[in-house]
C-alpha positions as CSV (number, residue, x, y, z in Angstrom):
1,X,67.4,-13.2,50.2
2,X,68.4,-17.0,50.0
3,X,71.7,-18.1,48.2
4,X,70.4,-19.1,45.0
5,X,73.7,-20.3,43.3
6,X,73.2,-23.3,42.8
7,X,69.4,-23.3,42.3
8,X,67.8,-24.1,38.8
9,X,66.3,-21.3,37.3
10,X,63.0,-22.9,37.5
11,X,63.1,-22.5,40.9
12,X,64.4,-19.5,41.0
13,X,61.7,-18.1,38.9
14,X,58.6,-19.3,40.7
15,X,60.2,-17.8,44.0
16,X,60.4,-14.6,42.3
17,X,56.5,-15.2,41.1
18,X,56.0,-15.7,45.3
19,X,57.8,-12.6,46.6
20,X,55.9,-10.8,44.0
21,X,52.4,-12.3,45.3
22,X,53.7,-11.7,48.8
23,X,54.3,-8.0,48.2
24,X,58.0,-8.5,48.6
25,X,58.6,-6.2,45.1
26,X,62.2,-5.3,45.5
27,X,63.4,-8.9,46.8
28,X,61.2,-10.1,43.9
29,X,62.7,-8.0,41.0
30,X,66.3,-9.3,42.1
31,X,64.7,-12.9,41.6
32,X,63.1,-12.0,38.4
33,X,67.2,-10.9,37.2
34,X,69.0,-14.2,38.2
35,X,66.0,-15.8,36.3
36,X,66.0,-13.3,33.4
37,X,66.4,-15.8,30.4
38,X,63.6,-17.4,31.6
39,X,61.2,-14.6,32.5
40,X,62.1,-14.0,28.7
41,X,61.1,-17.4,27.2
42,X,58.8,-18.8,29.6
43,X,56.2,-16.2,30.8
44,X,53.8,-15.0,28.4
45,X,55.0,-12.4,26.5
46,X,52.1,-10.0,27.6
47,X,53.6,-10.9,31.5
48,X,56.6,-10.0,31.0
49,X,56.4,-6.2,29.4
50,X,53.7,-6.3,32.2
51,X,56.9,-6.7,34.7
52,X,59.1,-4.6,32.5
53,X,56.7,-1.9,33.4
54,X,56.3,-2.6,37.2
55,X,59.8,-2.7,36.9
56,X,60.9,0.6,35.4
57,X,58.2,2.6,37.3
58,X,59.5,1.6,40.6
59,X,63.1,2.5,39.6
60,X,64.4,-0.7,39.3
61,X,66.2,-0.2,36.0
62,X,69.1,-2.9,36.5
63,X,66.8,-5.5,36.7
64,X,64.8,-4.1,33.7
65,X,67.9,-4.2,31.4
66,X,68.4,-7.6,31.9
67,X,64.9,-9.0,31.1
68,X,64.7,-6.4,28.3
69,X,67.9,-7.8,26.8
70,X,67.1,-11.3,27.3
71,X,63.8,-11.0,25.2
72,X,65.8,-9.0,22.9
73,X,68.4,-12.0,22.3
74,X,65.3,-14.5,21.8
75,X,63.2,-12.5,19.3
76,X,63.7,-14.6,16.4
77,X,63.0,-13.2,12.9
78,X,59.6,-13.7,13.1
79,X,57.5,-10.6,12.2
80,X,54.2,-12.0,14.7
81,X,56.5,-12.4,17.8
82,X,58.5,-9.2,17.1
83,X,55.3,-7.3,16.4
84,X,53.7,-9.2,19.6
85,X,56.3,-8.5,22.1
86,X,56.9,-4.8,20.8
87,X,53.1,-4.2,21.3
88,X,53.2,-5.9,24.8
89,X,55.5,-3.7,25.6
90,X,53.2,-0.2,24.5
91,X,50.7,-1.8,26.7
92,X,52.6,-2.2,29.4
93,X,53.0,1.6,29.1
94,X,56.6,1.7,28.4
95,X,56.8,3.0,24.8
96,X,60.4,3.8,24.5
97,X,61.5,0.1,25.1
98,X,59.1,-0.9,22.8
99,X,61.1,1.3,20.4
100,X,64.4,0.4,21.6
101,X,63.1,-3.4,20.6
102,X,62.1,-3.0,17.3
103,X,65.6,-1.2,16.9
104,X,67.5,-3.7,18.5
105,X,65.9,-7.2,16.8
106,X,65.6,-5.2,13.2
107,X,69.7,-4.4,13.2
108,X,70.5,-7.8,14.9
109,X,68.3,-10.1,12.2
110,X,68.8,-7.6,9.5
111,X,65.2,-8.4,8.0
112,X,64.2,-8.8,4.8
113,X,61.7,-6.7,2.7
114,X,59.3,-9.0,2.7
115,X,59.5,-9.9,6.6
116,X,59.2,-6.0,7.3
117,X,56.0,-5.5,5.3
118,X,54.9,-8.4,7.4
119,X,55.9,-7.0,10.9
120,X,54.1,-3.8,9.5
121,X,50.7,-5.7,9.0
122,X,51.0,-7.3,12.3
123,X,51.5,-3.9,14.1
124,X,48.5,-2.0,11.9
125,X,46.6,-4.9,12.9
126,X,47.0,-4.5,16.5
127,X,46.5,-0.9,16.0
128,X,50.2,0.1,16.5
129,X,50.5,2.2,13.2
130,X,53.4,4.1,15.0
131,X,55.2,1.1,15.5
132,X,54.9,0.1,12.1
133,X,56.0,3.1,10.5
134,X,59.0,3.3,12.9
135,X,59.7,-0.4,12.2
136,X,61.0,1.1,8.4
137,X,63.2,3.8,10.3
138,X,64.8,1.1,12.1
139,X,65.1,-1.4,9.4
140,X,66.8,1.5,7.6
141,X,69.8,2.5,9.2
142,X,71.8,0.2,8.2
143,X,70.6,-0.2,4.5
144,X,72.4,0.7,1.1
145,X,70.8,3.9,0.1
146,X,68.9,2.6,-3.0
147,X,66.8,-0.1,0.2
148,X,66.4,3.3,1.9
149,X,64.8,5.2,-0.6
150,X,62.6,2.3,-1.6
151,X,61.3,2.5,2.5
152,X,60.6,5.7,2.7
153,X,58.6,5.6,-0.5
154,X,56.5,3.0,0.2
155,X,55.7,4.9,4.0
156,X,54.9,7.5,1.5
157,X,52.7,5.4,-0.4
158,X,50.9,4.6,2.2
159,X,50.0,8.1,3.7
160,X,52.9,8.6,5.7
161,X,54.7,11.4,4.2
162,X,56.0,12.9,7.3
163,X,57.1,9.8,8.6
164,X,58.6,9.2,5.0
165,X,60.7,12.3,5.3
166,X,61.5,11.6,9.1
167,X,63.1,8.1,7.7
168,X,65.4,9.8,5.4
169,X,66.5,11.8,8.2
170,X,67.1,9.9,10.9
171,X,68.6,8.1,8.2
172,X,70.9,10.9,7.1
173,X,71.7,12.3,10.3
174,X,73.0,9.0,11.3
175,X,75.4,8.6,8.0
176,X,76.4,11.6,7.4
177,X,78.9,10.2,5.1
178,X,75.9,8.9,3.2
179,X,74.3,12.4,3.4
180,X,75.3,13.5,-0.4
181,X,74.7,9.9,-1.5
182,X,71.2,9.9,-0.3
183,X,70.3,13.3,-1.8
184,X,72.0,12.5,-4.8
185,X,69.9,9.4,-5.1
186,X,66.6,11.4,-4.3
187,X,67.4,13.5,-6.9
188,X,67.6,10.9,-10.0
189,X,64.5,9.6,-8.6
190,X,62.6,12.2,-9.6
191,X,62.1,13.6,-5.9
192,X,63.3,16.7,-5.9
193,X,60.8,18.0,-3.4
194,X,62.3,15.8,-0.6
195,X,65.2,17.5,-0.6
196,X,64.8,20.1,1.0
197,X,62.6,18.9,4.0
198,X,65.4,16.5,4.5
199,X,67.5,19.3,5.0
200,X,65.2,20.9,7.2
201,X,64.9,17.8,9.3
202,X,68.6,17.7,9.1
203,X,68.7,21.2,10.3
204,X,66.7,20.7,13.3
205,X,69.4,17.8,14.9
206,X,72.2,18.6,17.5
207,X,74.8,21.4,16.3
208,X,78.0,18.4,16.2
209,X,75.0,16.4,13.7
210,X,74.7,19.9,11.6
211,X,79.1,20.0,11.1
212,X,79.4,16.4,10.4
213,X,76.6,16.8,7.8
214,X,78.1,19.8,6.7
215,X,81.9,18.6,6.6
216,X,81.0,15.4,4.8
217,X,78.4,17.2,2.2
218,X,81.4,19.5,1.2
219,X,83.9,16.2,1.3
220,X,81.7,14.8,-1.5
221,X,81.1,18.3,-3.7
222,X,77.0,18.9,-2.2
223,X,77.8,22.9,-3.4
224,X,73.8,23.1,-3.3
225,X,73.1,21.1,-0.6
226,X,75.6,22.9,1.8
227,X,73.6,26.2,0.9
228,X,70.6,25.1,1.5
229,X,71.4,23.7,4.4
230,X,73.1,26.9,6.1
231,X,70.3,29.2,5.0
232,X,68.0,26.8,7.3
233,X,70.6,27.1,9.7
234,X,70.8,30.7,9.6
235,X,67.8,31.4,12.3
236,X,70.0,29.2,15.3
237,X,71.2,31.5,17.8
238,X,74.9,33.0,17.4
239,X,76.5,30.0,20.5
240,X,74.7,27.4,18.2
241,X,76.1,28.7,15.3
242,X,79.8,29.2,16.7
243,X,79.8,25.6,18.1
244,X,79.0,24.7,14.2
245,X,81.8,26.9,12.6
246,X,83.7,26.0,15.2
247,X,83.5,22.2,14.0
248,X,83.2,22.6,10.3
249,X,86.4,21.4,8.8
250,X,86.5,23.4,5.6
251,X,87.2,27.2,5.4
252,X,84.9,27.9,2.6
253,X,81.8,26.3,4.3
254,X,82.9,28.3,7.7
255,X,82.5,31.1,5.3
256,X,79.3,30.6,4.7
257,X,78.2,30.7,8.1
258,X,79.6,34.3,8.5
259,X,76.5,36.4,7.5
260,X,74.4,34.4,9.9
261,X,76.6,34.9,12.2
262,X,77.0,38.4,12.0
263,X,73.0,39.0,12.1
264,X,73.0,38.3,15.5
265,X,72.6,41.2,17.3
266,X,76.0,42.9,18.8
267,X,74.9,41.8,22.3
268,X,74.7,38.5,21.8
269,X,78.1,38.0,20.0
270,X,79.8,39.7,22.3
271,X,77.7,37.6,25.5
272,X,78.9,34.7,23.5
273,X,82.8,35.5,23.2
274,X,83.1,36.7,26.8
275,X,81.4,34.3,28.4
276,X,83.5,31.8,30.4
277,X,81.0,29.1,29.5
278,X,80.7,29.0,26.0
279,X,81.2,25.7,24.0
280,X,84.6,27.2,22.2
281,X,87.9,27.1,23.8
282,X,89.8,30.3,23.8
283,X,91.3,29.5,20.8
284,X,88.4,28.8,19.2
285,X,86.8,31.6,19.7
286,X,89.7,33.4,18.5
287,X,89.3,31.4,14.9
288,X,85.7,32.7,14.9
289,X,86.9,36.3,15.7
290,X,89.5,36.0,12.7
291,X,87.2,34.5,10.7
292,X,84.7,37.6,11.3
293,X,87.2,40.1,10.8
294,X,88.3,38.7,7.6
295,X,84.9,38.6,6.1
296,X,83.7,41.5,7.4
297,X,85.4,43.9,10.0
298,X,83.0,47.0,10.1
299,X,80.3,44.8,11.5
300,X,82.2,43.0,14.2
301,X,81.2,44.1,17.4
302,X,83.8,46.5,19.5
303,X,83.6,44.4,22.6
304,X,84.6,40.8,20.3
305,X,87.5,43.1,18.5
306,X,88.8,43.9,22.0
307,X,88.6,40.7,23.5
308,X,90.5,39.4,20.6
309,X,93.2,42.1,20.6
310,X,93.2,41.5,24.6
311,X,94.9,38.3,24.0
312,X,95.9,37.3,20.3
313,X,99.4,36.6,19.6
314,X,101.8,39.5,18.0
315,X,101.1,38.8,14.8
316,X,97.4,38.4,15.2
317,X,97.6,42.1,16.7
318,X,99.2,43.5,13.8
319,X,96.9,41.4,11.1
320,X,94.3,42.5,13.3
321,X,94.9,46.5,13.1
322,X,96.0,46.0,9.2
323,X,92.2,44.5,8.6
324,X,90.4,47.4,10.6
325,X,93.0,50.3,8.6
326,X,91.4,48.9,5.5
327,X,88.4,48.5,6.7
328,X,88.3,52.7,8.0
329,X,87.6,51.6,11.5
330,X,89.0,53.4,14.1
331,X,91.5,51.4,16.3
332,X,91.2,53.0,19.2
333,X,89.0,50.3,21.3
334,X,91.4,47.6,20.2
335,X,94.5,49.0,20.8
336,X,93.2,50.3,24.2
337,X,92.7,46.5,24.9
338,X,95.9,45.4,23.4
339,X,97.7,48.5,25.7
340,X,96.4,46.9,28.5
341,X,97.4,43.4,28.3
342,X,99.2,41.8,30.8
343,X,101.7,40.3,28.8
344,X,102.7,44.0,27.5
345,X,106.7,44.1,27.4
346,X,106.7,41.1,25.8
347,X,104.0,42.1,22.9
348,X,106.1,45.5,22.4
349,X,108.6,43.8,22.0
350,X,108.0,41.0,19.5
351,X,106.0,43.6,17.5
352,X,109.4,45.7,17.1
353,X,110.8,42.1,15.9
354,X,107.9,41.8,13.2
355,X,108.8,45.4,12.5
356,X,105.9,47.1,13.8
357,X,107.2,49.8,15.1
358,X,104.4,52.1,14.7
359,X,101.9,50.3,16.2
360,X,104.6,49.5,19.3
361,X,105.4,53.0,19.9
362,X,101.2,54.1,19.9
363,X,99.8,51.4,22.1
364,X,103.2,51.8,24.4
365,X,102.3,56.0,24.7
366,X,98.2,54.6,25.0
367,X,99.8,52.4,28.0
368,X,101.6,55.9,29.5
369,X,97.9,57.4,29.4
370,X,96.5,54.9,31.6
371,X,99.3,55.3,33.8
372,X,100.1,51.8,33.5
């Protein structure tokens, strides 16, 4: 590869366009990168997605990034270009950059109404209805929510009710704080029977999405919302729904995830708490155990009340054995846990401190039993 430093890009480019022809592709695509601003505004637009695509299906996805950001940078805020080079780019058989380019030149020029029903008629003209229905999403995101709504009702409008639905989520799931305002706002518009797709759509994101949503629905009073949203949430499996409680902020909204969580079957909960990989820390798991208890003790599984006697501080322990008393459950697979901790002299004797003495005195003669 010859020094090129001080070369003009001119000439840098057409010796990239003769290592291509010359079957020198790797030496070629470095060429193509030290001339990237001009691959970007001097080869036809068709040619370079063409080489965007050569490029990323050999691997060479340095090289890639560079043209791809150089065209990004000189898409003006003209709907024909941004519609051409996005449609290049499906040709060229690399449909997520074509994405990532309407998503990067719609945020950067922040584009009028009027230029986005444009770039919409240029991509349904060239056959790219996807395109131009994801063009609204990406317009979207960062929109007040009254610019939102008036998207996704005119994708509506024109037949795309999923994708109109898929806006608002996308929408919502990436401003959660703007989650109750956007509800809200469907709801004085007389479109009540969004909501709860939303939701669903909502539902179906990653389980950190799902507690953001959640904590910032309950930070802004979306009573109904929350319960709507928890009941779709109720079929994830227990680990999904533990790494959600374990996020959610507010105790009355953790709450609410209880009888989910207790549907899961026994073996799964208990899987879940004594598995060494599971998304909670220690301590969070034990917040999840307490929280189970306090909601409902005769359902929690022996194994999770053993783990959490096997390791919960003193006065954990003695909360612990005050909720199953209540509750009529018998104690005897928690305190045979608790007896067998190895921290055992000093549990017996902070439990004497909190005045415990019972309960010191029968997991210390459990402790003789196992002749430990």
């Amino acid at each position: 590869m010859p020094d090129t430093t001080y070369w003009s890009g001119h000439k840098v480019l057409a010796l990239a366009e003769q290592y291509e022809h010359d079957g020198f592709v790797a030496e070629s695509f470095e060429l193509y990168r030290r001339a990237a601003h001009l691959v970007a505004t001097t080869l036809p637009v068709d040619r370079a997605a063409a080489l965007l695509g050569h490029m990323m299906a050999s691997g060479a996805v340095g090289p890639a990034e560079e043209i791809f950001h150089e065209m990004v940078e000189t898409c003006g805020p003209h709907p024909s270009s941004t519609a051409y080079a996005a449609s290049a780019l499906m040709t060229a058989h690399v449909p997520d950059l074509a994405y990532y380019f309407l998503d990067a030149v719609l945020a950067k020029y922040q584009s009028s109404e009027g230029e986005l029903e444009s770039l919409a008629a240029y991509l349904n003209a060239g056959r790219r209805s996807e395109l131009a229905v994801y063009a609204f999403t990406a317009a979207a995101r960062n929109k007040p929510v009254a610019t939102v709504l008036r998207y996704s009702a005119l994708l509506r409008k024109r037949g795309h009710s999923n994708s109109a639905v898929d806006l608002l989520v996308s929408v919502a799931a990436g401003r959660p704080d703007d989650a109750a305002e956007l509800l809200t706002a469907l709801r004085r518009a007389g479109r009540e029977r969004e909501v709860e797709p939303v939701l669903a759509g909502m539902a179906a994101t990653g389980d950190a999405a799902c507690a953001a949503l959640l904590n910032a629905l309950q930070g802004q009073g979306g009573a109904e919302e929350i319960a709507v949203l928890i009941r779709l949430l109720s079929v994830r499996p227990f680990a999904n729904l533990a790494a959600i409680a374990g996020a959610v902020t507010s105790a009355e909204v953790a709450q609410q995830l209880v009888p989910a969580l207790l549907a899961c079957s026994e073996q799964e909960q208990a899987a879940y708490f004594l598995s060494e990989q599971a998304e909670l820390s220690s301590a969070q798991r034990g917040r999840l155990a307490a929280l189970l208890v306090s909601a409902a003790p005769a359902q929690c599984p022996d194994a999770v009340l053993s783990w959490y006697a096997g390791w919960v501080d003193p006065a954990g322990l003695v909360w612990l054995s005050e909720q199953l008393t209540e509750a009529g459950m018998p104690l005897e697979p928690m305190l045979g846990a608790a007896a067998g901790r190895r921290d055992f002299e000093p549990l017996r004797e902070a439990l004497h401190r909190l005045g415990s003495h019972q309960l010191a005195y029968r997991l210390a003669g459990m402790r003789s039993e196992f002749g430990l």
